[in-house]
N, C-alpha and C positions, 0 to 999 in steps of 0.2 A: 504494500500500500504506500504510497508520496505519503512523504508528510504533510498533514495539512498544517503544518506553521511554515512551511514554504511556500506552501501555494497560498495560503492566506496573506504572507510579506508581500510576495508578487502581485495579486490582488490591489491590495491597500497600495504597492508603487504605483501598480496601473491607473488609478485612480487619480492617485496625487499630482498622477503626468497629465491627465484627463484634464483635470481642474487648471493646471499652468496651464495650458493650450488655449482653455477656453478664456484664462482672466487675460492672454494675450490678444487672443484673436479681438475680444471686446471692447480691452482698452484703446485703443482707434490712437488719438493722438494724445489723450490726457496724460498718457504715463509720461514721464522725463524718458529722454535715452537712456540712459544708467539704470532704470527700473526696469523696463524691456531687457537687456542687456541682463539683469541679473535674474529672473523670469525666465528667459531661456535658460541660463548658464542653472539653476534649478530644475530644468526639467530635460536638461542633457544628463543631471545628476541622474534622476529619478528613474528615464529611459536605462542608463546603465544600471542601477540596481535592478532594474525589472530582466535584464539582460544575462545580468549572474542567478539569480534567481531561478530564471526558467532552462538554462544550463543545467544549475543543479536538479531539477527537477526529471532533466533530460538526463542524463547519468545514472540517475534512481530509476527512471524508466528502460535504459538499456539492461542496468545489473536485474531488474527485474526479467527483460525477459531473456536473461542467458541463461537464469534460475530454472525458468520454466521450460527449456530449450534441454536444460539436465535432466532436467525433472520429466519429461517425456522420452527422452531416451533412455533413462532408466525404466520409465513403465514399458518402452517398446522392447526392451532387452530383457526384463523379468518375464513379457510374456513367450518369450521364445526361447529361454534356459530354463532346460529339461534334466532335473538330476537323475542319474542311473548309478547308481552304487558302485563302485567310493567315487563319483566324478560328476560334475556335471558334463551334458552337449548343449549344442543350440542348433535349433532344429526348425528351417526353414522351407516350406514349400516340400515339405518331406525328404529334405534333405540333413544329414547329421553332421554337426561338424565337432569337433573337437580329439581328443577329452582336455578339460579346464578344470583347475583346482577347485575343490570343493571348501576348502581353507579363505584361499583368496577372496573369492566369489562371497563366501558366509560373510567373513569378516570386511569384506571392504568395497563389496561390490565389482572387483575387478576381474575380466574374464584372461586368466593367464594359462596359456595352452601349455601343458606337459609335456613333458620330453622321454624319450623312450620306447616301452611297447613291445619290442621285439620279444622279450619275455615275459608280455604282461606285467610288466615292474615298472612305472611310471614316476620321475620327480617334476617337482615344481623347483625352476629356477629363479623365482620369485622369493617365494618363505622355505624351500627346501622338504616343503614335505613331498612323503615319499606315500603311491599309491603299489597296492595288487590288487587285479582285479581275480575273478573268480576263476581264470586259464592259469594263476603262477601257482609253478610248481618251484620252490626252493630247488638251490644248485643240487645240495645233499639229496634229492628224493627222485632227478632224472635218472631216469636206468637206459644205457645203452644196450643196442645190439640185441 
């Protein structure tokens, strides 16, 4: 949400700028130069605070929506990561991809692909954990020949 004491200052500049404009335009010839002259030079002020102002309000509105720009990527990535014991996939158009830490993913939301496989014996080179899935067979238990 903007803050409303930002938009509120903005506001109340705008206003203030309003009113110079108008006591300008009105005053015809009655003002002295030097009063004109400082009626502007206040309402060049006023235009600049209205200017930083609505800046910051634009900044608060971008970080807002990089927020939300996360925040939807993470709803579109939670609906396509599919845990399969010890690991997650992400699974696209019925396609599989991975395996991705179940560690990683739990704790921090990152999808970090494992390294491995060939024996069913998987690490993450991220946090170092180490997966088997349900094909390892420890080196001690292969029987040759």
């Amino acid at each position: 949400m903007v803050d409303i004491a930002i938009l509120g200052s903005a506001l109340g500049s705008i206003k203030t700028a309003t009113d110079i404009a108008k006591l300008i335009k009105n005053s015809g010839t009655s003002l002295e130069q030097a009063e004109v002259k400082l009626q502007i030079a206040e309402l060049i002020s006023s235009l600049a605070d209205i200017k930083m102002e609505l800046a910051d309000v634009q900044a608060i509105l971008i970080e807002k929506d990089q927020f939300i720009t996360e925040l939807q990527t993470l709803l579109n990535m939670k609906e396509s990561v599919v845990w399969s014991k010890p690991y997650y996939f992400v699974e696209k158009g019925g396609d599989k991809d991975g395996p991705f830490c179940q560690q990683c993913y739990d704790n921090e939301k990152k999808l970090i692909r494992l390294q491995g496989g060939g024996t069913s014996f998987w690490k993450c080179l991220s946090c170092e954990g180490i997966y088997k899935d349900s094909n390892y067979q420890s080196p001690g238990s292969i029987r040759f020949g």
